[in-house]
Structures are given as structure tokens and as C-alpha cells.
Predicted model as a PDB file, atoms N, CA, C, CB and O in Angstrom, pLDDT in the B-factor column:
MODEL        1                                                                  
ATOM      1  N   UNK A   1      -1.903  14.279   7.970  1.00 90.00           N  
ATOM      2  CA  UNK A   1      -0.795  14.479   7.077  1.00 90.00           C  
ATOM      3  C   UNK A   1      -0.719  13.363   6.041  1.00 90.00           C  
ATOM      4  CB  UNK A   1       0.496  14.567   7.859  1.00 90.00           C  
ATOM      5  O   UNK A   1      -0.374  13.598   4.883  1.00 90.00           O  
ATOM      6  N   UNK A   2      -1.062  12.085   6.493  1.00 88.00           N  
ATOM      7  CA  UNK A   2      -0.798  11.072   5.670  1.00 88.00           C  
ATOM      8  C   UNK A   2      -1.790  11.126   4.382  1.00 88.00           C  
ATOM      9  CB  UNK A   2      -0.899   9.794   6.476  1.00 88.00           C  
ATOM     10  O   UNK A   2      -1.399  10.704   3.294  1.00 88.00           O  
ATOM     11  N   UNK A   3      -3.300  11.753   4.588  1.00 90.00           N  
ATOM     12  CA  UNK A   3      -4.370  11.439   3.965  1.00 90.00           C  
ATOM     13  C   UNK A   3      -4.240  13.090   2.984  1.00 90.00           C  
ATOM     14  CB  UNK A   3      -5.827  11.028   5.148  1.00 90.00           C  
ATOM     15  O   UNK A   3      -5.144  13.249   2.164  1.00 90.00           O  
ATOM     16  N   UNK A   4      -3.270  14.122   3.073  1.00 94.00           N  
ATOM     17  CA  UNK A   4      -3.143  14.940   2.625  1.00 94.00           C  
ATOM     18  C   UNK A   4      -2.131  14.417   1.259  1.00 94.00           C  
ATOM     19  CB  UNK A   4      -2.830  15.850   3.631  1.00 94.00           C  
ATOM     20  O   UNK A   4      -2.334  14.705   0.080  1.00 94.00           O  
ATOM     21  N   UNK A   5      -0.634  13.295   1.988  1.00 94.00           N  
ATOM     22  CA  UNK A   5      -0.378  12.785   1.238  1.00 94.00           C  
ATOM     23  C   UNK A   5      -0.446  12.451  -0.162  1.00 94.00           C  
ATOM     24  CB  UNK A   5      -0.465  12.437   1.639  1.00 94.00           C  
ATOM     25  O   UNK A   5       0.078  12.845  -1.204  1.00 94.00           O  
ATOM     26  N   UNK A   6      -1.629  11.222   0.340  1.00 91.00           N  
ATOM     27  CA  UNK A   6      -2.244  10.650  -0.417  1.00 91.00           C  
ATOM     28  C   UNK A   6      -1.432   8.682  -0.328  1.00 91.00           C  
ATOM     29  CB  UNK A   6      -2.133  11.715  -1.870  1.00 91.00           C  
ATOM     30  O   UNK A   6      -1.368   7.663  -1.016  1.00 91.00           O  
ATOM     31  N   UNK A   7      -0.969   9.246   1.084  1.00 90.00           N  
ATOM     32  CA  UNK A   7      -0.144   7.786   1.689  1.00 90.00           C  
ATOM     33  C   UNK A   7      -1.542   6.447   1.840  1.00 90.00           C  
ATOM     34  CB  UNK A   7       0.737   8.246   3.786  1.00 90.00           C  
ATOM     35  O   UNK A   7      -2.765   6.371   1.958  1.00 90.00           O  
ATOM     36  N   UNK A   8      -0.523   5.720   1.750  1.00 88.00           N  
ATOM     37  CA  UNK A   8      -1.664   4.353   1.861  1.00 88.00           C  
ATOM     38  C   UNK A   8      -1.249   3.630   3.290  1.00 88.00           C  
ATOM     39  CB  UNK A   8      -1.445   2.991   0.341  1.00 88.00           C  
ATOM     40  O   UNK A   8      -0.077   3.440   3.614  1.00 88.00           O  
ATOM     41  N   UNK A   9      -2.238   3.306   3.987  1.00 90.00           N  
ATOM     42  CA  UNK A   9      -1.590   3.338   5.411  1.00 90.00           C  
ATOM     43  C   UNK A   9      -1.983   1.790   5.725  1.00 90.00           C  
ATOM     44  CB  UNK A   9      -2.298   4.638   6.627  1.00 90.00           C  
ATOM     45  O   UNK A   9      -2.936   1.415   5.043  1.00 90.00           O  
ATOM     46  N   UNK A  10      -1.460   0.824   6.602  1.00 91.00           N  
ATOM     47  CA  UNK A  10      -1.449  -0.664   6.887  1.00 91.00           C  
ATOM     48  C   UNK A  10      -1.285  -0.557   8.418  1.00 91.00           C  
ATOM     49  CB  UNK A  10      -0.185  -1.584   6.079  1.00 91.00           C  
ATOM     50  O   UNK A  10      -0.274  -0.271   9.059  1.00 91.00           O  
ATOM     51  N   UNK A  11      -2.845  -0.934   8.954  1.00 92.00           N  
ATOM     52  CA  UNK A  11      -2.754  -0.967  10.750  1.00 92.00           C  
ATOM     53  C   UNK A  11      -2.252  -2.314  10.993  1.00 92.00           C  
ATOM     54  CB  UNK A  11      -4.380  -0.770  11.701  1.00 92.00           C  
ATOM     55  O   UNK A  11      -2.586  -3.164  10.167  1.00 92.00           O  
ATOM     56  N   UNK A  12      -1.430  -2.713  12.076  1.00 92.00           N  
ATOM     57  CA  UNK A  12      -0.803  -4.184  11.887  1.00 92.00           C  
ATOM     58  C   UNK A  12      -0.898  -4.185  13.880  1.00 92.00           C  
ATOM     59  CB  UNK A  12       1.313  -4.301  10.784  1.00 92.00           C  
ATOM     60  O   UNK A  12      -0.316  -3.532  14.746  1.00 92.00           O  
ATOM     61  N   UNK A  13      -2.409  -5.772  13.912  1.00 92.00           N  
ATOM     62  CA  UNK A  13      -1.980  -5.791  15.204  1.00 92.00           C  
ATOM     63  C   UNK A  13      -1.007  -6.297  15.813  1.00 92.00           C  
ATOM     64  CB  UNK A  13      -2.637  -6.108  15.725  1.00 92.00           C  
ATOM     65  O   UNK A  13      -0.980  -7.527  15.840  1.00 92.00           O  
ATOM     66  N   UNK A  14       0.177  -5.491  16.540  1.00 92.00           N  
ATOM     67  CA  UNK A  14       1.283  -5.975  16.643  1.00 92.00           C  
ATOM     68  C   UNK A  14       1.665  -4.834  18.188  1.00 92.00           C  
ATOM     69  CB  UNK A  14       2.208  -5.895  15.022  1.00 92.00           C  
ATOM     70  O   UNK A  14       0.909  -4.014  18.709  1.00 92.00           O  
ATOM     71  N   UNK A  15       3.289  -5.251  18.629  1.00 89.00           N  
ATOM     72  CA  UNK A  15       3.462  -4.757  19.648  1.00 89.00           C  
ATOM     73  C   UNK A  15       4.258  -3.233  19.136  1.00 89.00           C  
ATOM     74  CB  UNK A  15       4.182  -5.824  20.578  1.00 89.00           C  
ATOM     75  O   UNK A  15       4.473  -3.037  17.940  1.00 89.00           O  
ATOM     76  N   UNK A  16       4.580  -2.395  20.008  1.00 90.00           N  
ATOM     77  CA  UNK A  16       5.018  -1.029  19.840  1.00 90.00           C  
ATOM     78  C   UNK A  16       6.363  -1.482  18.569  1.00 90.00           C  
ATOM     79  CB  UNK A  16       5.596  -0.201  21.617  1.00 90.00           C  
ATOM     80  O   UNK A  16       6.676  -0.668  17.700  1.00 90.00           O  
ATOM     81  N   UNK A  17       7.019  -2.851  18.662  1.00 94.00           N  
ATOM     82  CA  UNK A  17       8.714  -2.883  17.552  1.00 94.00           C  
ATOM     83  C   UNK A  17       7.881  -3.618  16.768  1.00 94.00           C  
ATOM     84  CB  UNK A  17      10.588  -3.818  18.087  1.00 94.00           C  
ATOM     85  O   UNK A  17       7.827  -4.798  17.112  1.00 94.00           O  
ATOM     86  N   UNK A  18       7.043  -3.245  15.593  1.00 94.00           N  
ATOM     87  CA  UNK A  18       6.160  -4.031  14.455  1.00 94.00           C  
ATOM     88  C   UNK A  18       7.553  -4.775  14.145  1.00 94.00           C  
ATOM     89  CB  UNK A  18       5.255  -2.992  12.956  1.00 94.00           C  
ATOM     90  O   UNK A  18       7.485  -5.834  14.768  1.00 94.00           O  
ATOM     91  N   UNK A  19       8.659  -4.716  13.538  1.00 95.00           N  
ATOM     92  CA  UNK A  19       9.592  -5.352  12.956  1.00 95.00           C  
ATOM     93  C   UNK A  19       9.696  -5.943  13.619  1.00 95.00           C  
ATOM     94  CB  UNK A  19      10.512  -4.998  12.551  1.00 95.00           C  
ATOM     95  O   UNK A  19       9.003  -6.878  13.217  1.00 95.00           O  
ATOM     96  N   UNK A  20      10.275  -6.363  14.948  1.00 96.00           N  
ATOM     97  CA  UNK A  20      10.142  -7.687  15.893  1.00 96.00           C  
ATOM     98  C   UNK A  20       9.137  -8.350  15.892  1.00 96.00           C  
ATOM     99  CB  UNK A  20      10.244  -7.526  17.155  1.00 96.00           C  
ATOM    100  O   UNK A  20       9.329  -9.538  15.630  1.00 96.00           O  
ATOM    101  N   UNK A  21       8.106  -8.052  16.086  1.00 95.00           N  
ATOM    102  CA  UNK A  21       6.903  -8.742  16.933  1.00 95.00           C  
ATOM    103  C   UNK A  21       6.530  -9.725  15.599  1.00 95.00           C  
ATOM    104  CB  UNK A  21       5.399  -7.484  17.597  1.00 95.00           C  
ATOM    105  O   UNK A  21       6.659 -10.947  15.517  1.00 95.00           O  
ATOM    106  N   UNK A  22       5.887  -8.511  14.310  1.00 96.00           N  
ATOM    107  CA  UNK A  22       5.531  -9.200  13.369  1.00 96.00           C  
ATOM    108  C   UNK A  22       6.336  -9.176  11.734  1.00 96.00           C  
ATOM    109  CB  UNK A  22       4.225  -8.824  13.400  1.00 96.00           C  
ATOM    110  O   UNK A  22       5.743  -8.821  10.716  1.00 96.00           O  
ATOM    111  N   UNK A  23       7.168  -9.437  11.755  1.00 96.00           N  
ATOM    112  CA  UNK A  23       8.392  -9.076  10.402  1.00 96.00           C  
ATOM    113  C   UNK A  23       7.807  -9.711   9.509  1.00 96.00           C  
ATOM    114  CB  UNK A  23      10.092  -9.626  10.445  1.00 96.00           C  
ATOM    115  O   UNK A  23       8.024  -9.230   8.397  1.00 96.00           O  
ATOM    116  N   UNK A  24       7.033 -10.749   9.513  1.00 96.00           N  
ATOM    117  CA  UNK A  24       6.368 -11.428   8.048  1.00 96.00           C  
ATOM    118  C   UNK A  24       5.372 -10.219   7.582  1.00 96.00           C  
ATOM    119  CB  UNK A  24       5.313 -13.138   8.332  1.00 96.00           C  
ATOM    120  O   UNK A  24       5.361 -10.006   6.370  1.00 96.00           O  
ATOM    121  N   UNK A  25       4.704  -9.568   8.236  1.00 95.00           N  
ATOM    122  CA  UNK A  25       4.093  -8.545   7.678  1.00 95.00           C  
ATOM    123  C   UNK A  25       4.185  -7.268   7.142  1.00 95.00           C  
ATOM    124  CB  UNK A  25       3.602  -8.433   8.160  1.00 95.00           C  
ATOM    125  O   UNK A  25       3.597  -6.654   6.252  1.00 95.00           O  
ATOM    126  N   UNK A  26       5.252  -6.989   8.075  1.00 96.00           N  
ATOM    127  CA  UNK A  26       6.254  -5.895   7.280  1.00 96.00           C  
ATOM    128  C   UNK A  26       6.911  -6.787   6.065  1.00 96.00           C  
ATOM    129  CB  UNK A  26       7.656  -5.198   8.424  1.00 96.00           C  
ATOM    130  O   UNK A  26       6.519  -6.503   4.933  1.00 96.00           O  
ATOM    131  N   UNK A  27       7.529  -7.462   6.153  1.00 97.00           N  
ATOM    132  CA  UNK A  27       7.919  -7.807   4.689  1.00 97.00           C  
ATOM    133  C   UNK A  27       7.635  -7.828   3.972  1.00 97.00           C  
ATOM    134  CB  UNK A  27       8.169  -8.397   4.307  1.00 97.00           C  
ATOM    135  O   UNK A  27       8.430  -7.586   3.063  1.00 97.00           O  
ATOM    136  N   UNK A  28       5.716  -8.246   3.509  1.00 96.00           N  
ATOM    137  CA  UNK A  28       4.574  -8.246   2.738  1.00 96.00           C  
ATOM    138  C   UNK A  28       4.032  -6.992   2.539  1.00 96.00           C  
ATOM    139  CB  UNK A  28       3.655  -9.035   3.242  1.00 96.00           C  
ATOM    140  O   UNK A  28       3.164  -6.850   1.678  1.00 96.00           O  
ATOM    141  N   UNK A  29       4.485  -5.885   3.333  1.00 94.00           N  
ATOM    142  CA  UNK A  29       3.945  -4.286   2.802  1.00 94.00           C  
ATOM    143  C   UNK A  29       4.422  -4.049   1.833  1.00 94.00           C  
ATOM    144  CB  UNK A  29       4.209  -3.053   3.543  1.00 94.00           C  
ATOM    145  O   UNK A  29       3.954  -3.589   0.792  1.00 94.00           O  
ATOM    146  N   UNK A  30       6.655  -4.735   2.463  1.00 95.00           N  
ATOM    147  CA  UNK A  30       7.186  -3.699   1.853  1.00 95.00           C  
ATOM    148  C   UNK A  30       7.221  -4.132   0.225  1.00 95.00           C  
ATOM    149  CB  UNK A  30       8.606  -3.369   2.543  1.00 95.00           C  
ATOM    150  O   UNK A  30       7.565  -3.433  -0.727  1.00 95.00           O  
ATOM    151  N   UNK A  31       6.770  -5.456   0.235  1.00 96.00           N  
ATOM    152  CA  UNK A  31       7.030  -5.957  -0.882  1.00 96.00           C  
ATOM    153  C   UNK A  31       5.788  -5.749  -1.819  1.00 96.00           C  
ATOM    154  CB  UNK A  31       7.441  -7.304  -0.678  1.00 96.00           C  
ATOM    155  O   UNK A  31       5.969  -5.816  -3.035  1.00 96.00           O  
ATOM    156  N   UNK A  32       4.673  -5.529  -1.372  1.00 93.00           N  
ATOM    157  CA  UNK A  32       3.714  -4.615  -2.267  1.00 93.00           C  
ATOM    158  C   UNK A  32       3.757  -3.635  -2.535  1.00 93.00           C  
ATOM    159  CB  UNK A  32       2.777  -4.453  -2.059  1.00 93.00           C  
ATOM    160  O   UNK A  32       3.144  -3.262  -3.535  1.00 93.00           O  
ATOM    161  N   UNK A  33       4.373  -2.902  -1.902  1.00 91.00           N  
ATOM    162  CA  UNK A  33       4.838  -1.620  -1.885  1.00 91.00           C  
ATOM    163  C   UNK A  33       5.650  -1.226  -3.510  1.00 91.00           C  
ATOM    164  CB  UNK A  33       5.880  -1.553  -0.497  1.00 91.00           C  
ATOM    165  O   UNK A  33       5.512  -0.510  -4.501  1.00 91.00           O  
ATOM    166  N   UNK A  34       6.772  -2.525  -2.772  1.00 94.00           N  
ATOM    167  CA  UNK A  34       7.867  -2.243  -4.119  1.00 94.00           C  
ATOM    168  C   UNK A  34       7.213  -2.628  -5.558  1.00 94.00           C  
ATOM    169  CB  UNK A  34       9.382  -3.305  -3.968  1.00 94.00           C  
ATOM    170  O   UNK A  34       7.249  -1.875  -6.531  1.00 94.00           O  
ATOM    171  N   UNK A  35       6.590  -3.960  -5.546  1.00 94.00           N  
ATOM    172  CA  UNK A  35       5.710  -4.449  -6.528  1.00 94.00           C  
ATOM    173  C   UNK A  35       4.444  -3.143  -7.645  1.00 94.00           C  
ATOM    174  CB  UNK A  35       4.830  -5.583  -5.451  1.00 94.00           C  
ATOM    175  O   UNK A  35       4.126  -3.068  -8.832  1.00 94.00           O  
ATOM    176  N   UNK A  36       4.103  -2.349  -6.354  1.00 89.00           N  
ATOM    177  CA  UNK A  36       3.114  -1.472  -7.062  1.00 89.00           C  
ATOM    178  C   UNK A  36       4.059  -0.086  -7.458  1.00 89.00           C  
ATOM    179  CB  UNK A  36       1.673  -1.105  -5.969  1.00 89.00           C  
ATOM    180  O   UNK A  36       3.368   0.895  -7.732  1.00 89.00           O  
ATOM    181  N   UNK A  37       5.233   0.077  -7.510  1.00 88.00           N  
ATOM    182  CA  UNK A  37       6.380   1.156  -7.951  1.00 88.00           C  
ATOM    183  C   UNK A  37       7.296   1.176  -9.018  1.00 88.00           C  
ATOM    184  CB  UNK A  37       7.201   1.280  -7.062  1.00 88.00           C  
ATOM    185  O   UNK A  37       7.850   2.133  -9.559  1.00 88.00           O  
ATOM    186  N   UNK A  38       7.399  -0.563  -9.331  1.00 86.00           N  
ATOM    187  CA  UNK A  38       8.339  -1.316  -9.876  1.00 86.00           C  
ATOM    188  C   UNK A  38       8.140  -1.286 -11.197  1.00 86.00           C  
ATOM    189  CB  UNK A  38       8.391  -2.547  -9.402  1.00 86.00           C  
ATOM    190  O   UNK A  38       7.339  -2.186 -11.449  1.00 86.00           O  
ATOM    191  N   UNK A  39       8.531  -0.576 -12.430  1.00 74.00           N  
ATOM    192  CA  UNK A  39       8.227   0.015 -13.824  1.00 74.00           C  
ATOM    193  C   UNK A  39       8.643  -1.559 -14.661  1.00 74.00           C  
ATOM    194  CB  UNK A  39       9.396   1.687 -14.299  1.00 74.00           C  
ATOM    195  O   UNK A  39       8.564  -1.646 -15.886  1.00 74.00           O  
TER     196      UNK A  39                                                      
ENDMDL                                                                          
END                                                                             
């Protein structure tokens, strides 16, 4: 579904709560994320 998308996907070794375990990295998705949207 994702690759039908055309979603961009980020494997993060981390435990089952990514936001707990590793939040500096989620923060850095989300903030490329926003960065590559941001007009």
C-alpha cells in the first residue's frame, strides 16, 4: 500500500513505542518531512 502510495518509508531500529524508545529520530523524520512540504 505504501509503495502504491508513493510513501517514503524510514525503518528505525527501535522498540515496538518508536516515540519512547527513540524520539530524536522521530523528530528528524518529522522535521524532514515538514522541510521537504514547506512552500
Amino acid at each position: 500500500m505504501a509503495q502504491r502510495a508513493g510513501a517514503h518509508l524510514v525503518e528505525v531500529d527501535a522498540a515496538h513505542a518508536v516515540t519512547v524508545s527513540r524520539p530524536d529520530v522521530v523528530t528528524d523524520v518529522i522535521l524532514q518531512a515538514a522541510r521537504k512540504t514547506a512552500r
